[in-house]
Structures are given as structure tokens and as C-alpha cells.
C-alpha positions, -999 to +999 in steps of 0.1 A: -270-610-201-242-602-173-208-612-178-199-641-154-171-627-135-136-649-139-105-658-118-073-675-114-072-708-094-041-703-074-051-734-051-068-767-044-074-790-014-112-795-015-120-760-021-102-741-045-089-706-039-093-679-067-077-644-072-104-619-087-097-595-115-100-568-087-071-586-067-100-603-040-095-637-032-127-660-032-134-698-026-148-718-050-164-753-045-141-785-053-127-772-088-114-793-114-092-771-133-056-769-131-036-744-105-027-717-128-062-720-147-089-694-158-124-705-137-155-691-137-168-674-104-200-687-095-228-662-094-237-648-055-270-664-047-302-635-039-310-628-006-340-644+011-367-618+007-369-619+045-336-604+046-341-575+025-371-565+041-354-563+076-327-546+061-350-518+052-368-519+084-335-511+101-326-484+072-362-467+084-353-470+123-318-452+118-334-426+091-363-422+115-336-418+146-317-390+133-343-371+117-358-372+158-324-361+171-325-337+139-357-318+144-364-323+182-328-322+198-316-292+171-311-263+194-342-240+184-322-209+205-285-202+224-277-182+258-246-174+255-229-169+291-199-147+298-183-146+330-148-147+322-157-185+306-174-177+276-200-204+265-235-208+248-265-233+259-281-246+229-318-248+241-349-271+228-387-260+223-388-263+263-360-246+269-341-272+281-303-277+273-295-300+245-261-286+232-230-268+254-205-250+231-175-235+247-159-206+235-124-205+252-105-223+276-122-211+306-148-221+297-133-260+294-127-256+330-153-244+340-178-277+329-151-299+333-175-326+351-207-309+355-238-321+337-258-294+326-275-310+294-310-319+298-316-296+329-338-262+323-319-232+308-317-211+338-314-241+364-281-248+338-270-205+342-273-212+383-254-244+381-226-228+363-226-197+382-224-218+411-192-236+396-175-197+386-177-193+422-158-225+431-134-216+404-130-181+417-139-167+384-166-148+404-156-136+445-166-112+471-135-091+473-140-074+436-166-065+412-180-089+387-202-084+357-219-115+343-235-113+305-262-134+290-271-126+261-302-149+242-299-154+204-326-174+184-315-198+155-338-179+133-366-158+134-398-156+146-387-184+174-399-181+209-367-174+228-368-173+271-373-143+284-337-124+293-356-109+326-361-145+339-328-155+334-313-120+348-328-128+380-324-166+380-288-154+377-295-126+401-304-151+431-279-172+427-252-148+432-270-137+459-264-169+481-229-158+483-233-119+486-212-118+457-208-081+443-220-089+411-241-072+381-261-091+357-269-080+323-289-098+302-299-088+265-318-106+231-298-103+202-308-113+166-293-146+151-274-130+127-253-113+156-242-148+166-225-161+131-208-128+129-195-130+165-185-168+155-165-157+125-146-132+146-142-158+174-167-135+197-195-145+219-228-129+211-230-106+237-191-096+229-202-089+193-230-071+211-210-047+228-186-045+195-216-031+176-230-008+205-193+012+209-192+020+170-227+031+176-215+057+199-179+060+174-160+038+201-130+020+189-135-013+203-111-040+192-116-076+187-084-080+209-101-063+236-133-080+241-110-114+239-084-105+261-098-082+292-129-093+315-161-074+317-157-057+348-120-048+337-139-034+305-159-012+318-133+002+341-107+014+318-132+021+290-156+040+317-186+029+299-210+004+315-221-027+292-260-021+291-249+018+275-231-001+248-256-026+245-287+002+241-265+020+218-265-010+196-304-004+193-309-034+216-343-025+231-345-056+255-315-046+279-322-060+313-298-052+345-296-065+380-297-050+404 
């Protein structure tokens, strides 16, 4: 049999008002104890069946809700995108864009107030490219090398194809006869938790792992702190060399 719970009457007018052993106060109906006095609690009447059931019908919509948003919203793929902004488009089954994770402050700027979730994955690349052009990250008085680099979540995922989004990329840029290169590679996922833990993009890691291919020192510092372009200048070494001498077979470049 359960123990009746207790309290102190501490007042009465009517009702009377009762401190709990766990320091709750509760009111009691009309109580004819003294103030000061040990009363018993009475006992919290059962809820109407009707009210248990709907409580489990809502349980089952929120469960239901987030295993949806779990399994059909859960990025199945990223392209990452490095301009100077470095940022990755989480992508759905249809290859539309259901997460945007930015890598560095540029890359704050440069979505500051442009929707890009929900559209395709290479109407999102244009859009942005687009926006690095506003910016000025991207301009016709200097070279510019633009990366995107496609990383599945695990594998054996279908991933877009890098050539489509190469030349998705390609024709934007074009609009504005901007004098830029676009390489595009596929990298496998476990590129992308390694570039994470050393606070890379993908295609950064990328080239990491193509210049100690070839017995290149190429720092961590270095693929943070310089541009692409700038990269490729001083190091004299284009991307898509590092990138094949990584063993990444899918290298695409335009033009």
C-alpha cells in the first residue's frame, strides 16, 4: 500500500495551505486541524482515460516529426565551396539544400541574407557565386580559382556529379567575364571529419593530402590563411596537380 504523503498546515481561510516534505506548497480543502499541524495530503485523482490517450497521440506526432526531419532532412551528401568563403551545402536525396555550414567568417558574409536552403545544389553554387561577386571576393581585374569539392556522408551514396556543378559554376562566372578557374573534385567522407578536426574544408584537406603525395610541405596555416589563386602562385603548383596526386580520380577543371 503507498504511503499517503504528509504536510504542515501553515494556513487556513477556507482552504488550507500545506508545506510538503519536499518544500512544495499545496492547497488542501477546508482543513480542520490546527495551524502548525501534521495533515494528510490528499491523494492526486487519475487522469480521465481520454487524457492519457491524447497525450500519447501527441508523444507519437512529435516522435514521428523528428524521426521525418531525422531520416528525410539529414544531409545524405556536402559540397563544400571555397572561394575565399569557405562553406559546405548539406544536400537531401534530391539534391536539394537542407543544411549551410560555414566554415569562416567570410563565409558569414557572404549568406548574410540570402536564402539558399531548399533551392537545387547547383542553383545554390550560382546564387552564391553571384553574391562573391557583389562582395568582390571574385572580380575581373585578377585571377580567381573557385573549389568544390563533393563529399558523401557515407558510402555507397549517390553524390551529384562534380562535372555538373563545374559548369553550373562555370556559366555563372561567365555572365561577368570573370577570369576565373573552377575545379571541382569527389572526395571520400572520411576526408571531411579529418578536414573538420583540423578546421579545413574538404577540398583544403584535399589539397593537404595531394602535396605530401608529391613530398610538399603544406601547412595547415597555409591553406587557412592564403586564397587559392594566391596558393598556386607562390607554391607554383596548380590545385587539380595536387588534387590527382592525392589519387583523386574524378578531378574536373573549367575551362
Amino acid at each position: 500500500m503507498k504511503h499517503q504523503e504528509k504536510g504542515i498546515l501553515l494556513e487556513k481561510d477556507g482552504e488550507g495551505i500545506v508545506l510538503t516534505a519536499d518544500g512544495d506548497f499545496r492547497c488542501i480543502p477546508s482543513p480542520t486541524a490546527e495551524v502548525g499541524a501534521e495533515v494528510p495530503l490528499p491523494c492526486a485523482s487519475p487522469k480521465p482515460w481520454w487524457v492519457l490517450t491524447l497525450a500519447a497521440a501527441l508523444a507519437a506526432v512529435f516522435v514521428g516529426l523528428g524521426l521525418y526531419r531525422y531520416f528525410l532532412l539529414a544531409p545524405v551528401a556536402y559540397v563544400a565551396l571555397d572561394i575565399n568563403p569557405s562553406l559546405e551545402l548539406g544536400i537531401d536525396r534530391e539534391e536539394r539544400v537542407v543544411r549551410v555550414l560555414l566554415l569562416n567568417e567570410d563565409a558569414r558574409r557572404l549568406t548574410a541574407g540570402v536564402k539558399v536552403r531548399g533551392l537545387p545544389v547547383a542553383e545554390a553554387v550560382t546564387v552564391l557565386l553571384a553574391r562573391a561577386r557583389t562582395l568582390n571576393y571574385l572580380n575581373a581585374r585578377r585571377a580567381g580559382v573557385v573549389l568544390v569539392t563533393v563529399v558523401p556522408v557515407r558510402k555507397q551514396v549517390a553524390v551529384p556529379e562534380v562535372k555538373r556543378l563545374a559548369e553550373a559554376a562555370v556559366k555563372e562566372l561567365a555572365r561577368e567575364n570573370l577570369p576565373v578557374k573552377v575545379v571541382a573534385v569527389s572526395v571520400p567522407a572520411a576526408f571531411r571529419q579529418e578536414a573538420h578536426r583540423l578546421g579545413l574544408s574538404p577540398g583544403r584537406y584535399a589539397l593537404k593530402v595531394g602535396a605530401s603525395s608529391t613530398k610538399q610541405s603544406l601547412t595547415v596555416q597555409e591553406l587557412k590563411r592564403e586564397g587559392l589563386s594566391q596558393l598556386e602562385v607562390r607554391r607554383r603548383v596548380l590545385l587539380e596537380e595536387l588534387l590527382r596526386a592525392g589519387r583523386r580520380s574524378e578531378v574536373v577543371v573549367v575551362p
